[in-house]
C-alpha positions as CSV (number, residue, x, y, z in Angstrom):
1,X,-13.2,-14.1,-8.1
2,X,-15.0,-15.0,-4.8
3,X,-17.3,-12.0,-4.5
4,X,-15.9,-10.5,-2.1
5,X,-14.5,-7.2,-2.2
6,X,-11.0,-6.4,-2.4
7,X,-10.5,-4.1,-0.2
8,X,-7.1,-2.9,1.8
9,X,-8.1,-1.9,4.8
10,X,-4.6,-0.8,6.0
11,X,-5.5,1.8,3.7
12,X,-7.4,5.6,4.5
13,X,-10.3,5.1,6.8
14,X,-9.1,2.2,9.0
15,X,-9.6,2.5,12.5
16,X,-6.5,0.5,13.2
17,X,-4.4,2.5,10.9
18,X,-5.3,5.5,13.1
19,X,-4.0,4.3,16.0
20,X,-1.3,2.6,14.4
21,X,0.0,6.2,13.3
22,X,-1.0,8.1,16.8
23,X,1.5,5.4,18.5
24,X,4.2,5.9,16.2
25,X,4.3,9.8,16.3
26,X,3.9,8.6,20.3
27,X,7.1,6.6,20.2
28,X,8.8,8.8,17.6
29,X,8.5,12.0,20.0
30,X,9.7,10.0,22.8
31,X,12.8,8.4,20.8
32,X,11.7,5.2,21.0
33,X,11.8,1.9,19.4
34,X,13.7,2.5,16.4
35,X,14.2,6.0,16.9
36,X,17.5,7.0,17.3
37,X,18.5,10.3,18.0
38,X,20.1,10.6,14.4
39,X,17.0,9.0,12.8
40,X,14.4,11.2,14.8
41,X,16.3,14.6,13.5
42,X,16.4,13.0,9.8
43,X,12.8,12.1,9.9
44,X,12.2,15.5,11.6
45,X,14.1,17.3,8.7
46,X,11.5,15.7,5.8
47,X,8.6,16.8,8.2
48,X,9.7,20.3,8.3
49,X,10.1,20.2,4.5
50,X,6.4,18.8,4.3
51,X,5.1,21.7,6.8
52,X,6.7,24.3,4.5
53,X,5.0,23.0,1.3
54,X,2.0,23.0,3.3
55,X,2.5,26.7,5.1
56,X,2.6,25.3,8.0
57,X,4.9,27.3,10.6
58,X,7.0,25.2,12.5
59,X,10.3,26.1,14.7
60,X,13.9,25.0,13.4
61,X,14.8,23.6,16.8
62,X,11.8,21.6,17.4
63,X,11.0,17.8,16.3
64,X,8.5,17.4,14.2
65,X,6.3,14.0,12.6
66,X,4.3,14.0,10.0
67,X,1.3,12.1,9.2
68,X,-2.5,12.1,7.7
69,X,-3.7,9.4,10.0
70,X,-5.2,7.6,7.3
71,X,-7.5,10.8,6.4
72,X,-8.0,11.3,2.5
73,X,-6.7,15.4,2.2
74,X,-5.7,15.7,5.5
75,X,-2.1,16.5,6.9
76,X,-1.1,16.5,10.7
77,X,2.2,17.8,12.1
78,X,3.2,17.1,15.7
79,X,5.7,20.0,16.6
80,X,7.4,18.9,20.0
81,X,8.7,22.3,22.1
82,X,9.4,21.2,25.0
83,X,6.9,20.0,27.0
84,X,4.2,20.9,25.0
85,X,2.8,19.1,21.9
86,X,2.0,21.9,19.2
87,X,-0.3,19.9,16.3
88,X,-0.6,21.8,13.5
89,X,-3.3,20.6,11.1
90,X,-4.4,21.2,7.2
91,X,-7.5,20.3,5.7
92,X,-6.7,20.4,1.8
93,X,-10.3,20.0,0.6
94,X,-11.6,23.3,2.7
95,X,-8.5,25.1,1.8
96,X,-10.2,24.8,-1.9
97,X,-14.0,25.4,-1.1
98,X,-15.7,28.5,-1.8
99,X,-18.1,27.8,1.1
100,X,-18.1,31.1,3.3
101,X,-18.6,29.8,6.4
102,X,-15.7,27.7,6.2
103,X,-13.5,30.7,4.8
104,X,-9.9,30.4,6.6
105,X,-11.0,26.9,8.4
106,X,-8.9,24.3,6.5
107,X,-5.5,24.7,8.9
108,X,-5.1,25.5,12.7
109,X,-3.0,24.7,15.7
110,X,-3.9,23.0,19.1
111,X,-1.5,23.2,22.0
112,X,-1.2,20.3,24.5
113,X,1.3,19.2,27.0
114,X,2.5,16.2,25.4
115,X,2.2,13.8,28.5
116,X,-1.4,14.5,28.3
117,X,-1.3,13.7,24.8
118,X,0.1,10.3,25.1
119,X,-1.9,9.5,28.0
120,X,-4.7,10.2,26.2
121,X,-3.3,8.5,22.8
122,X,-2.6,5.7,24.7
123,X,-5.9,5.1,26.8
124,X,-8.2,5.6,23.1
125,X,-6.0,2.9,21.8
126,X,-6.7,0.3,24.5
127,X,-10.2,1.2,24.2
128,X,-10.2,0.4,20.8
129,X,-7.9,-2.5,20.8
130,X,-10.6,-3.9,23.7
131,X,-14.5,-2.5,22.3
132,X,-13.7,-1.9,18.3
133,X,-10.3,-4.0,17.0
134,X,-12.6,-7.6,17.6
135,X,-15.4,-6.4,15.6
136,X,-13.1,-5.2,12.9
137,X,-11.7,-8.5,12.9
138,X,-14.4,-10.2,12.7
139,X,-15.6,-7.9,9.5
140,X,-11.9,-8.0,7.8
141,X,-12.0,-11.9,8.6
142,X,-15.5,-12.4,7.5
143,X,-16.4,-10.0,4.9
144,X,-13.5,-9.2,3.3
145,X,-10.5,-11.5,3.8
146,X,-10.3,-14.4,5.7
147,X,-6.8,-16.2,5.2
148,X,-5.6,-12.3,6.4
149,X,-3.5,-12.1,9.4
150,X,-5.4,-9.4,10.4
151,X,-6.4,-10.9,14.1
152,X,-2.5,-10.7,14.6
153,X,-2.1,-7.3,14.3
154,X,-3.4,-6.6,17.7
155,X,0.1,-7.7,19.2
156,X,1.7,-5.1,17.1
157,X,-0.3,-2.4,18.4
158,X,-0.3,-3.5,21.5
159,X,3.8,-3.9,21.5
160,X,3.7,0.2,20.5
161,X,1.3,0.9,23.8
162,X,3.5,-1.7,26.0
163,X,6.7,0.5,24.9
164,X,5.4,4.0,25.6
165,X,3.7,2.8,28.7
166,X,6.9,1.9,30.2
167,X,8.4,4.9,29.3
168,X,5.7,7.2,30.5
169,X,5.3,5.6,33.8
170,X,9.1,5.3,34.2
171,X,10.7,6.9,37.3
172,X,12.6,9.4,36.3
């Protein structure tokens, strides 16, 4: 044992697991990548199954992804209708508190058109691919674990951005 703490920072919490997670659902709603027509409707199916364990309302026609972005007791589903990006969110630990003022709070749904969502997704991630991924590097490679491969992750996110970029900016 070296002292050093064993952490897995691929795990909850990670900054870079956030944004690896908002790029996938990115490519997944746009069928891209891997995502086949056949695979997005299968991975939609076990989304929709998720949702209604959760009592979240989603439409049978829709696509759907599922994901907790890395948040302990948190579950996000991105509903695509349409053009518009329906993200349907459940917050386990205040659907258990007794607190008043957050009586009813734990789950919601935010509407957005879903271009605007993955320009948005897409300019936070090369923020933090540019201001936050080197000083996480430096901490992962420093503190934590320094034969990790960690610095070379940055090409994988930035493979996911590269492939939705082109798409979004593609003439139609």
């Amino acid at each position: 044992m070296d002292g050093k703490p064993s952490v897995d920072y691929t795990l909850e919490g990670s900054p870079y697991g956030v944004f690896q997670e908002l790029l996938e659902c990115c490519l997944f709603l746009l069928g891209l990548d891997e995502y086949t027509e056949e695979e997005v409707r299968k991975i939609s199916s076990f989304a929709k199954e998720d949702a209604q364990y959760w009592g979240v309302s989603v439409k049978e026609d829709t696509i759907v992804f599922y994901t907790n972005l890395l948040i302990s007791w948190m579950h996000f589903f991105f509903e695509l209708d349409g053009d518009i990006l329906k993200i349907h969110y459940y917050n386990d630990i205040l659907a258990h508190t007794d607190c008043p003022e957050f009586k009813g709070r734990h789950r919601g749904v935010v509407e957005v058109p879903l271009k605007e969502f993955i320009e948005d997704a897409v300019s936070l991630a090369e923020e933090y691919l540019e201001k936050v991924f080197p000083l996480e590097t430096e901490i992962v490679i420093t503190k934590l674990k320094p034969e990790s491969d960690f610095p070379n992750w940055k090409e994988k996110l930035k493979h996911k951005l590269n492939l939705i970029k082109e798409a979004l900016y593609r003439p139609e």
